[in-house]
Phi, psi and omega in degrees: 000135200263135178295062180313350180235023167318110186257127160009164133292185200222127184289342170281351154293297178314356182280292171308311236265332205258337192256316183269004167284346206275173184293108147101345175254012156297337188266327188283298210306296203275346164294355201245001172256018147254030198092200179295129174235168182241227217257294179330289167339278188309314176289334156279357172276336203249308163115269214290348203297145160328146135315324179307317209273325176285333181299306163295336205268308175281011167277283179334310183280330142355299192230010143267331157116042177270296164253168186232142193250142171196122179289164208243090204274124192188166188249133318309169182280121180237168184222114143263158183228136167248170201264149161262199173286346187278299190324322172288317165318312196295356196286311197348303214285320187300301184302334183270350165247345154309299199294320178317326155292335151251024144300000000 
C-alpha cells in the first residue's frame, strides 16, 4: 500500500541527517563536547579512524559551522578544535543517541 499523504522530507532534516550520516561523525562530536582538542587528541579519542578520513570529517564540521578551528600561536604552532554553539546544540542530538544506546 503506497503512503498518499507523504509529505517531503524537510530540507533542514536533510541536512543535519547528510552530516551526521557520515562515518566516524558522531564520535568526533562527543570527543569534542569535553572541550578543545588537538588533531592527535581527537584521533586517539575516536580510535581506529584513518587521518585522512579525520582531517576530511573536521573540514566538514568545519564548514558546517559545528566546529571551530584555531590555531595556537606557540613553537611549534599547533590547531585545536571546538565545538561552536550550533555544535553544541547539534551534542542534543548526539547525547540523545547515547541514551537511545543505552537503553
Amino acid at each position: 500500500m503506497r503512503c498518499r499523504r507523504c509529505e517531503p522530507v524537510p530540507e533542514e532534516v536533510r541536512r543535519a541527517a547528510g552530516l551526521l550520516e557520515r562515518r566516524w561523525t558522531i564520535s568526533i562530536l562527543w570527543a569534542s563536547s569535553e572541550g578543545a582538542l588537538r588533531f592527535n587528541e581527537l584521533k586517539q579519542a575516536v580510535g581506529e579512524i584513518p587521518p585522512r578520513t579525520l582531517a576530511q570529517r573536521l573540514v566538514e564540521l568545519e564548514e558546517a559551522g559545528v566546529l571551530v578551528r584555531q590555531v595556537i600561536d606557540a613553537r611549534p604552532p599547533r590547531v585545536e578544535y571546538r565545538l561552536t554553539d550550533e555544535g553544541r546544540r547539534l551534542k542534543l542530538v548526539v547525547d540523545a543517541v547515547v541514551r537511545y544506546a543505552d537503553a
